[in-house]
C-alpha positions in Angstrom: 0.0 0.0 0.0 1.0 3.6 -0.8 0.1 6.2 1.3 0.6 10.3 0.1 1.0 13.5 1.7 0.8 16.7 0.1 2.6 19.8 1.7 1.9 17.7 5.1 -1.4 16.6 4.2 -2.9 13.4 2.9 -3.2 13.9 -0.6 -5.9 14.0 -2.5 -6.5 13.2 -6.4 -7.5 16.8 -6.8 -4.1 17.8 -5.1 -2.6 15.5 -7.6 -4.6 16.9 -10.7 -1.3 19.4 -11.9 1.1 17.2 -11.3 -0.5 14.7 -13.4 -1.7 16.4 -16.1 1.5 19.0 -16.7 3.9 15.9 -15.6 6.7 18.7 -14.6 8.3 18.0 -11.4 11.5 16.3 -10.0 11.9 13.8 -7.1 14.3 11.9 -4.9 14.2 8.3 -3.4 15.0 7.1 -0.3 15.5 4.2 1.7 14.4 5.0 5.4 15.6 2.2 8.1 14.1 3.6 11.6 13.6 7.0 10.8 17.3 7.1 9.7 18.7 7.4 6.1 22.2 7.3 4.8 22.7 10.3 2.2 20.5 13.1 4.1 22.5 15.8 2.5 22.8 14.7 -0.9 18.7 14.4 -0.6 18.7 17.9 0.6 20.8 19.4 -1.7 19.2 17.7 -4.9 15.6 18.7 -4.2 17.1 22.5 -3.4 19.3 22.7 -6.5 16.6 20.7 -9.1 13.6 23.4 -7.8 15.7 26.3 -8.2 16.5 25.3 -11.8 13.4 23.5 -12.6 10.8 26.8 -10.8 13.4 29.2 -10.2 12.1 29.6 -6.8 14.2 28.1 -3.8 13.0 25.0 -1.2 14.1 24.1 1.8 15.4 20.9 1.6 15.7 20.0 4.9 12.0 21.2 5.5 10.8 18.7 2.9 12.7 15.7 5.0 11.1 16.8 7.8 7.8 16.7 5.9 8.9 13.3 4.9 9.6 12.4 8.4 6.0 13.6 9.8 4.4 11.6 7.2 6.1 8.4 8.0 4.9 9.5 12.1 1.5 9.7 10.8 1.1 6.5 9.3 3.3 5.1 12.1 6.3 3.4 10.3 10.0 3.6 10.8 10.9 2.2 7.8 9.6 2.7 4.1 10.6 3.4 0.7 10.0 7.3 0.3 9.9 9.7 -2.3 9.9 13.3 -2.2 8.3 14.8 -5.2 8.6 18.2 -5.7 5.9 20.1 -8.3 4.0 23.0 -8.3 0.0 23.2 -8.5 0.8 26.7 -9.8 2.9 25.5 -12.7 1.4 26.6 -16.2 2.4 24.9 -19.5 1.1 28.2 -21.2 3.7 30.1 -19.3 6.6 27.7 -17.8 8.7 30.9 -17.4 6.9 32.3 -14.4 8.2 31.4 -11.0 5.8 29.5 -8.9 5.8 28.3 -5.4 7.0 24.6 -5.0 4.9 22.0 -3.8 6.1 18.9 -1.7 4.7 15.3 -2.2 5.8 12.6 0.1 4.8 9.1 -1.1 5.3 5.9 1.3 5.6 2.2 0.4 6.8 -1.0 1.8 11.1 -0.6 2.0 13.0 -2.8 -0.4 14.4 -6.0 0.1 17.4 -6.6 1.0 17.7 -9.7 -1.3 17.3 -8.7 -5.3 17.3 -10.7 -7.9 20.5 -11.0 -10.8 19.8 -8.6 -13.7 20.5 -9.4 -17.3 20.2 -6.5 -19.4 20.0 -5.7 -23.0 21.1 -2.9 -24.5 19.2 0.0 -26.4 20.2 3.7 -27.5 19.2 6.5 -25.3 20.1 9.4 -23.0 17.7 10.7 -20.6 17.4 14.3 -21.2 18.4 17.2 -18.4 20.3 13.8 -17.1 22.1 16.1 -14.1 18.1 16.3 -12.7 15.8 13.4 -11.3 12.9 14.8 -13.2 9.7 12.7 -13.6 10.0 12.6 -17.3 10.1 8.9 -16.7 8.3 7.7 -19.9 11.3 6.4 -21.8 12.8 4.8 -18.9 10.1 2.6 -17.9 9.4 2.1 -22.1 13.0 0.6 -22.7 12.8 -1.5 -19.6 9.5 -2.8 -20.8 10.8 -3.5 -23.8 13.9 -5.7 -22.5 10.9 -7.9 -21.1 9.7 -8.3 -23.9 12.9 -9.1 -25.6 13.8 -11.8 -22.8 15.6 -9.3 -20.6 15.3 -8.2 -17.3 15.9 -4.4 -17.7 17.3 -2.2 -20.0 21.3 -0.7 -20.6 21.3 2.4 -22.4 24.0 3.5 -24.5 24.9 7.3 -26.4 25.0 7.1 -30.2 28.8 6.6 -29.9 28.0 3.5 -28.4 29.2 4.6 -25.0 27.4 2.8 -21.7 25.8 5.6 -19.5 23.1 4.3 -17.4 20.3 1.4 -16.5 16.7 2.0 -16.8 16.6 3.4 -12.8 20.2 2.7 -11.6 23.8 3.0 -12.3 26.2 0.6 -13.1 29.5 -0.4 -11.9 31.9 -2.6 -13.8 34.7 -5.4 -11.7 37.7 -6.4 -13.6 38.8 -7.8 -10.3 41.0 -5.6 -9.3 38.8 -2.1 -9.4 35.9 -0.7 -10.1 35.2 1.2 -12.8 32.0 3.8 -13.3 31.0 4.6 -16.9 31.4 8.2 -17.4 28.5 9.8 -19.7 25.2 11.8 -19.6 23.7 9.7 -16.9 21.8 10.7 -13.5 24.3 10.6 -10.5 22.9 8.7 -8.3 22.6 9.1 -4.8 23.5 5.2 -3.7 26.7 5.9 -6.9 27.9 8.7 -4.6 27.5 7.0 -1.4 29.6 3.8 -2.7 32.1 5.4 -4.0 32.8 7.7 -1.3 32.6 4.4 0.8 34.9 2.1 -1.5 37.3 5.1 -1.3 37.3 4.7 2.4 37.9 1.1 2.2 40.6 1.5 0.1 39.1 -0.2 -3.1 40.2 1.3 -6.0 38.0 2.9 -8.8 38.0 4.7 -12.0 35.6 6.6 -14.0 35.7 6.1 -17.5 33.7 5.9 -21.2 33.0 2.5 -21.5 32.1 1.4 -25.3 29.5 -1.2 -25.3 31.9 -3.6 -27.0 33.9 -3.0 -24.3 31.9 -4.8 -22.0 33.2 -8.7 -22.2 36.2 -7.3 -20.7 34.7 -7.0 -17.4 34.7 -10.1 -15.2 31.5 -8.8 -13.2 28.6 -5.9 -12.7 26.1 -4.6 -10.2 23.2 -2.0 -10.4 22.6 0.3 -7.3 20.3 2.5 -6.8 17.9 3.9 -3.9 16.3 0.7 -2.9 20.1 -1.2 -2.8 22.6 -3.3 -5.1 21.6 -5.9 -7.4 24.3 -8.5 -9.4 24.1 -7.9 -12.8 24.6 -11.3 -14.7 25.1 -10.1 -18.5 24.5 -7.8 -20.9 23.9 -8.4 -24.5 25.8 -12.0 -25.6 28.3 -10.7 -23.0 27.2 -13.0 -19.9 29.5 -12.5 -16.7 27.6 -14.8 -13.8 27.4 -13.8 -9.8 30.9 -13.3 -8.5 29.7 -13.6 -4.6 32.7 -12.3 -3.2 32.5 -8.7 -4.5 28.8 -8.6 -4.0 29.3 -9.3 -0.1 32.5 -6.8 -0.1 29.9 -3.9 -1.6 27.6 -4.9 0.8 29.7 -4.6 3.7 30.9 -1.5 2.4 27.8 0.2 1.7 26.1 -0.8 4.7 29.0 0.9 7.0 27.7 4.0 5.3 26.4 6.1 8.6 22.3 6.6 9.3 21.3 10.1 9.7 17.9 11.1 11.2 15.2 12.0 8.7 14.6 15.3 10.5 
C-alpha cells in the first residue's frame, strides 16, 4: 500500500490533478531504516538545486525531509521506501517561465528488500534528457525496460550514439575487472546510492576509475552490479556478453555500503 501527503497533508487526487496532467516536477528516493537514512544531505541538496532550476524559486530541503519524516509519524512506520516529489499546483504549461511556489509530495511504500534478484540487461540507445536532474520525465525509462521484457531481458542498458554505456533504466552501473571498479562516465543521472559507494569504496581502500566504457567493451569486465535507492543488485550479463554472480565482490559492496552512517530524517 501507498500512502501520500501533500505539503503535510494526505493527498488528495484533486491535489494531484497538476502534477498529473503537466507531468513537470523532480523527485528523490529514499530508503528509510528507523527513521534514519544514509545520504540526508545529498537528498537535501538535490531537491534544493533541481527546484531552483526547474521553478526558479528556492525549497528548503531539509523542511521537505522533515515533511517526509512527519508523514512516516503519521502513518506510524519507521521504515519505508519514500519519495519526495517536488511540483508546483501553480505551474502553467502556457507560461513555464513564471516562478511559482513549489509543492512537496511525500509518497510511502513497503522498503525494499534486502535480497534482489540478478539482472541481465539488454542494451538500447538512449540518453535521458536534463540527465544532471531526477525529473519525472520517466516515460522512456520505464518504455525501454518494458521492452527488455519483452525481448527476454530483465531491464534495460542504455548507450549514447557513440555506443558509449551511460546508465540502467533506474540505476547506475559499476563494472569489476577484479581488481577495481570502474564507473561509466557519460550523460547519466548521478545517483545518490553511486555517490555514497564510491565515497565508501574510497574509504575502504578499493580502487575505482571513472571512464567511457564502449559497449563492445563490455566482455572485458569479469562482473557488474546495479545500485540504486532501494540497494545493489548483481548484474549477470548484458547483451551476448554473460559474466555470472561473482559472490565475493557482492558481499565486499555490501559490507561497504552498509558501514555507510544513518542520519535522522529530520
Amino acid at each position: 500500500m501507498t500512502l501520500a501527503f501533500l505539503n503535510g497533508k494526505l493527498a488528495t487526487v484533486e491535489n494531484l490533478r497538476a502534477l498529473a496532467l503537466s507531468n513537470y516536477g523532480h523527485f528523490t528516493s529514499m530508503q528509510v531504516r528507523n527513521g534514519a537514512v544514509q545520504g540526508r544531505e545529498l537528498h537535501v541538496r538535490r531537491l534544493e538545486d533541481a527546484t531552483q532550476a526547474l521553478f526558479g524559486t528556492s525549497l528548503d530541503g531539509a523542511s521537505a525531509l522533515q515533511q517526509a519524516a512527519h508523514a512516516l509519524a503519521s502513518a506510524g512506520l519507521r521504515d519505508a521506501s519514500v519519495r519526495v516529489t517536488v511540483f508546483s499546483t501553480q505551474f502553467d504549461y502556457r507560461d513555464p517561465a513564471r516562478a511559482v511556489a513549489p509543492d512537496v509530495l511525500i509518497t510511502l511504500s513497503p522498503p525494499s528488500a534486502a535480497e534482489k534478484p540478478a539482472l541481465r540487461v539488454k542494451t538500447y540507445p538512449f540518453v535521458r534528457p536534463l540527465p544532471q536532474f531526477k525529473h519525472v520525465g520517466t516515460f522512456p525509462l520505464f518504455h525501454y525496460r518494458r521492452q527488455a521484457l519483452a525481448d527476454g531481458f530483465d531491464d534495460a542498458l542504455f548507450v549514447d550514439p557513440t555506443g558509449q554505456v551511460v546508465e540502467g533504466s533506474i540505476w547506475n552501473l559499476g563494472l569489476w575487472d577484479g581488481d577495481a571498479v570502474t564507473w561509466p562516465e557519460g550523460p547519466a543521472l548521478r545517483g545518490t546510492a553511486e555517490r555514497l559507494l564510491q565515497a565508501a569504496l574510497t574509504r575502504a581502500g578499493v580502487p575505482q576509475r571513472s571512464t567511457p566504457v564502449l559497449r563492445h567493451d563490455l566482455g572485458r569486465f569479469r562482473a557488474a552490479f546495479a545500485c540504486n535507492a532501494s540497494g545493489l543488485q548483481p548484474v549477470v550479463g548484458a547483451d551476448a556478453v554473460a559474466w555470472g554472480i561473482d559472490t565475493a565482490l557482492m558481499t565486499r559492496l555490501a559490507e561497504v555500503f552498509e558501514a555507510v552512517s544513518w542520519e535522522p530524517l529530520a
